[in-house]
N, C-alpha and C positions, 0 to 999 in steps of 0.2 A: 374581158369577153364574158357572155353570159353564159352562165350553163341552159342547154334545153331543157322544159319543162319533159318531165315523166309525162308519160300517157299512164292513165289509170284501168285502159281499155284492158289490159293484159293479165288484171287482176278483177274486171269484173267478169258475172255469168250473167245469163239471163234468169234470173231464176222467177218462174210462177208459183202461184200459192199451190196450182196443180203438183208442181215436181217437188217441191218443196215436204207438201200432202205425200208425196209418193214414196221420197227417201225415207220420212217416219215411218209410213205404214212398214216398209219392207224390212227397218232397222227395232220393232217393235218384238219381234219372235228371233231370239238371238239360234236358233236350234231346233228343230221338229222331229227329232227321236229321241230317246230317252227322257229324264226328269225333265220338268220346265223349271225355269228358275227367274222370280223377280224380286225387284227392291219389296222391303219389308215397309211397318207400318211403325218401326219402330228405328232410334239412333238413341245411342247411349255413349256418356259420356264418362268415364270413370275419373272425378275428381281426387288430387292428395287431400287432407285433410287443412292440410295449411292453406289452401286456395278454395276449398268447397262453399263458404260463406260469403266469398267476394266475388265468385262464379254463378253463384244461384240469387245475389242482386244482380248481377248484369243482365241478366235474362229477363228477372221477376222487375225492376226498378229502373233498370236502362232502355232495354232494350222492349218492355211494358207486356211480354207474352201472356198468356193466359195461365194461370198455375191452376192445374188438372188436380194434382193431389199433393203433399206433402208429409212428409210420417221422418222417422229418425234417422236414417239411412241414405234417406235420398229423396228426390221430388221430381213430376212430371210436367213438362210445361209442351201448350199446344205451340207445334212449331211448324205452321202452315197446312198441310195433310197429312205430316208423321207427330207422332209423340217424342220429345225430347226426355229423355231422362236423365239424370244428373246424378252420380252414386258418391258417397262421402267413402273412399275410402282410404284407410289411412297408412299402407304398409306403401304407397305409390308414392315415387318420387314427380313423376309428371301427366300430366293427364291422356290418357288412352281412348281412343275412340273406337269403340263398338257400334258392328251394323246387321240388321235384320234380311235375312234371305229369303222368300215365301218359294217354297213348290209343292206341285199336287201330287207328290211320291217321295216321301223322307228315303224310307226304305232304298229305292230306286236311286235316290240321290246320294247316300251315303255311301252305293256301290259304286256310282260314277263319280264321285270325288275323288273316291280311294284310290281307282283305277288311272284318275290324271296327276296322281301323285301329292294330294290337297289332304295336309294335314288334320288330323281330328284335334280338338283342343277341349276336349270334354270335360279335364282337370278344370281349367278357367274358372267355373261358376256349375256349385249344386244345381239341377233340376229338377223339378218335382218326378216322381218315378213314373207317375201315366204321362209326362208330358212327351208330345211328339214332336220333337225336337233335339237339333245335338248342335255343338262346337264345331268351325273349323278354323282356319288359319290362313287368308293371304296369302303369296310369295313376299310382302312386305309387311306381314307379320300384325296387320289387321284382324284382329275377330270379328268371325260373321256365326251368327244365329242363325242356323237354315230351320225354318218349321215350315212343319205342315198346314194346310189350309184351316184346319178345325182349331189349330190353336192364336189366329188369326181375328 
């Protein structure tokens, strides 16, 4: 006996470039009081040392990206609209991924993170002392860089 063919009517929508247009626009501003908050211009990648030279060929060699800068620490490769960074360092047993947070009120944001219970992680990594910026901390233990616009 054959099984019936699925109908696939059940799983499709109609969707136009209109509504499709619509869902973006409306999923673009996650929030309209307090801080804003968007993806950064930056991702970092904190390499062990044991894997830093066979990570920064697969980027620079494999995978053919653009290498922005290079210096002893670490090196920046262009990686589509953000900067990739790659940091040597050598107390990490496996590599951690670092991401950049932009909004136009540090200040502002630093109260409303506190207040959702969003760790500060300011230990993580020195900053320059004018810079506007701080550490926080995922629920799964992701660092994000929240900066201001001007350091942007």
């Amino acid at each position: 006996m054959k099984k019936p063919r699925r109908s696939l009517k059940r799983f499709s929508r109609n969707f136009s470039p209109e509504s499709i247009r619509g869902d973006q626009d409306r999923n673009m501003v996650a929030k309209l009081d307090g801080p804003q908050f968007s993806g950064g211009a930056n991702i970092a990648i904190k390499c062990p040392s044991h894997t830093y030279e066979q990570t920064v060929s697969f980027y620079r060699d494999t995978l053919g990206l653009p290498l922005i800068e290079e210096e002893a620490g670490g090196c920046i490769f262009q990686f589509g609209p953000v900067r990739l960074w790659i940091d040597n360092v050598p107390y990490l047993s496996q590599p951690d991924i670092w991401l950049e947070v932009e909004t136009n009120d540090t200040e502002a944001a630093a109260s409303f993170l506190k207040v959702h219970g969003v760790p500060r992680r300011d230990e993580v990594e020195q900053l320059r002392e004018d810079f506007d910026g701080f550490f926080v901390s995922a629920p799964n233990g992701v660092v994000h860089l929240v900066v201001g616009q001007e350091e942007t």
